[in-house]
C-alpha positions as CSV (number, residue, x, y, z in Angstrom):
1,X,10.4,77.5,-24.3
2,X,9.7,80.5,-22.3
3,X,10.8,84.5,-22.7
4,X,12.8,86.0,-20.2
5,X,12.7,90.0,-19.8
6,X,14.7,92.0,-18.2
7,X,11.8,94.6,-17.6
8,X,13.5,97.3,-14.5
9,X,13.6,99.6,-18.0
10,X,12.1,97.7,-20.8
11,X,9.5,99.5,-22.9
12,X,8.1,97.1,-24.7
13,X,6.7,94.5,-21.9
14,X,2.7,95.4,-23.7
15,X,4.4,94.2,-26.8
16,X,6.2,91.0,-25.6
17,X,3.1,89.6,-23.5
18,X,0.3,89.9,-25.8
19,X,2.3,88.6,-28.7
20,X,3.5,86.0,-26.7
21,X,0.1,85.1,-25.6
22,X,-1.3,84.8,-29.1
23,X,1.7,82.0,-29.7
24,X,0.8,80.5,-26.6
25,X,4.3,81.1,-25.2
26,X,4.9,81.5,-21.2
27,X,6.7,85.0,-19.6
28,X,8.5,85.2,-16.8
29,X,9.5,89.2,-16.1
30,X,12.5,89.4,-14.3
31,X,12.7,93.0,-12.1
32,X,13.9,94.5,-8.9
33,X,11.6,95.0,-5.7
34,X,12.5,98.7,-6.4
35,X,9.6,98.8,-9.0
36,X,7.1,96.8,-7.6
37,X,3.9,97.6,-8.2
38,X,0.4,95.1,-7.4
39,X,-1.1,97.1,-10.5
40,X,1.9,95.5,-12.7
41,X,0.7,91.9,-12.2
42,X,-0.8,90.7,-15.1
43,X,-2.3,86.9,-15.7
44,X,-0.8,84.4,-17.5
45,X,2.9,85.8,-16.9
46,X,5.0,85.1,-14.2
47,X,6.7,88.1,-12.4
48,X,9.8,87.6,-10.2
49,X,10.9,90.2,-8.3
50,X,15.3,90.5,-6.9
51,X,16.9,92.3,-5.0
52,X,18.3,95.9,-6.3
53,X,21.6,95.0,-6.8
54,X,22.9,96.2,-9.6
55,X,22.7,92.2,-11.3
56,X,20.7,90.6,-9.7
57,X,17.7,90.4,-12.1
58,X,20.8,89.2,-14.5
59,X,21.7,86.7,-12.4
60,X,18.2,85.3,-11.7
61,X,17.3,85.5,-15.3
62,X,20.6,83.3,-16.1
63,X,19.8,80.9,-13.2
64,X,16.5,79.8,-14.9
65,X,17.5,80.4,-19.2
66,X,17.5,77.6,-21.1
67,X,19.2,77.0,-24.5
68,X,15.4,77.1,-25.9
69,X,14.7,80.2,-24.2
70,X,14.3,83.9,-25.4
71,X,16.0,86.7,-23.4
72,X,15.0,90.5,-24.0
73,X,17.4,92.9,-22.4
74,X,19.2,95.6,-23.0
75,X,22.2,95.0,-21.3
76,X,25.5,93.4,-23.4
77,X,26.6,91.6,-20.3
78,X,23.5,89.7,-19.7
79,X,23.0,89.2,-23.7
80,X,26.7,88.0,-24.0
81,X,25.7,85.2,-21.3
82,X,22.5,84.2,-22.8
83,X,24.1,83.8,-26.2
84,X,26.6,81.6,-24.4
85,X,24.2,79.6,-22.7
86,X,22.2,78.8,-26.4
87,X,19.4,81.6,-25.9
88,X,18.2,83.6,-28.5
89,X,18.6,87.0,-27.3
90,X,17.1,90.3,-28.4
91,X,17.1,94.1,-27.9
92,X,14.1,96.2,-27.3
93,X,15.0,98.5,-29.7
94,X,15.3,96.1,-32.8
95,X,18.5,94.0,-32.8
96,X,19.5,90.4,-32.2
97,X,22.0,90.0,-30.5
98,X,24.2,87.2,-32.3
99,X,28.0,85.7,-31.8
100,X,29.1,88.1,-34.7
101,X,28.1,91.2,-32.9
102,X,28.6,90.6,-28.9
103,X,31.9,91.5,-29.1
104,X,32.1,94.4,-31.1
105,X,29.4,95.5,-28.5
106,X,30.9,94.8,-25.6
107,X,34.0,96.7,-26.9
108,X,32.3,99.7,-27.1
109,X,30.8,99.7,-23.5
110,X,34.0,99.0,-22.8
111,X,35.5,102.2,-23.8
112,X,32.5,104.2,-22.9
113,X,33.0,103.5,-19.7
114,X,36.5,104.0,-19.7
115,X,36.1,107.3,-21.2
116,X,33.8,108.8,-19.0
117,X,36.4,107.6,-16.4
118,X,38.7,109.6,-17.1
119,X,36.0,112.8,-17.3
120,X,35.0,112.7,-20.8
121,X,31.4,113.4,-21.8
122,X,29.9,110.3,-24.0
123,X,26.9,110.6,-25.8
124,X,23.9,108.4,-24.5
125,X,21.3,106.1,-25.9
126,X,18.8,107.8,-28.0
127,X,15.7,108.0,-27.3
128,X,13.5,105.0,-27.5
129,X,11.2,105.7,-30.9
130,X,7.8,104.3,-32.8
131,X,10.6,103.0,-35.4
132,X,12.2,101.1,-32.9
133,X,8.8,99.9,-31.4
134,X,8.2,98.7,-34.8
135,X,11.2,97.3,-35.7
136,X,11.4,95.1,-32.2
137,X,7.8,93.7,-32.9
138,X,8.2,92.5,-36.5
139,X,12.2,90.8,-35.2
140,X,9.9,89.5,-32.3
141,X,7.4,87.3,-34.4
142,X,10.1,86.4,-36.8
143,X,12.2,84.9,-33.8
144,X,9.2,83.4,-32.0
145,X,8.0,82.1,-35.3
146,X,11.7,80.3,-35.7
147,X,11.6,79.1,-32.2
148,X,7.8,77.6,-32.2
């Protein structure tokens, strides 16, 4: 089993290496060459850097996912193809993502998108809080726990 993140814009990278290291499980952070940094290396996780297309750290990150694999992202797209491929797949801010909900999600990008289209304002993601810090590192342990 390893953990996958999709880290361009992931707060919670602190959060997913040391608790991974405590359960003894490898990371491999997926990002662009846009936010390299030599400070960002850190030891015992893997760091693979893409191109800055707009999916290529998708693409790499479904390239090497396996159905025993953990994927944190915040992007539908890339959970609804992890979820396909047997990964259990989570959101930095506190949610699964699951078979029951991908859709419902994808829906609503859907006509996000669409609406600002056609020049209407939608309302973006809040702000990333302590609550949702807290909520993604208990739903963490609990899926690592299941997985182990």
């Amino acid at each position: 089993m390893k953990i996958y993140v999709d880290a361009d814009a992931c707060p919670v990278k602190d959060i997913i290496i040391s608790t991974a290291a405590e359960y003894e499980v490898p990371v491999v952070i997926v990002k662009s060459f846009a936010h390299f940094s030599p400070n960002d290396e850190q030891p015992d996780v893997e760091t693979i850097y893409v191109d800055t297309g707009a999916e290529a750290a998708d693409y790499r990150i479904m390239k090497l996912a396996r159905s025993d694999d953990m994927i944190i992202t915040q992007d539908y797209g890339l959970a609804s193809l992890g979820l396909a491929k047997g990964c259990t797949v989570l959101h930095h801010k506190g949610f699964a993502y699951t078979n029951d909900n991908i859709d419902q999600l994808l829906q609503t990008r859907y006509l996000s998108a669409m609406a600002r289209k056609s020049g209407k304002r939608t309302k973006g993601p809040k702000a990333f809080s302590a609550e949702d810090e807290q909520k993604f590192t208990e739903l963490f342990r609990e899926n690592l726990e299941k997985l182990i």
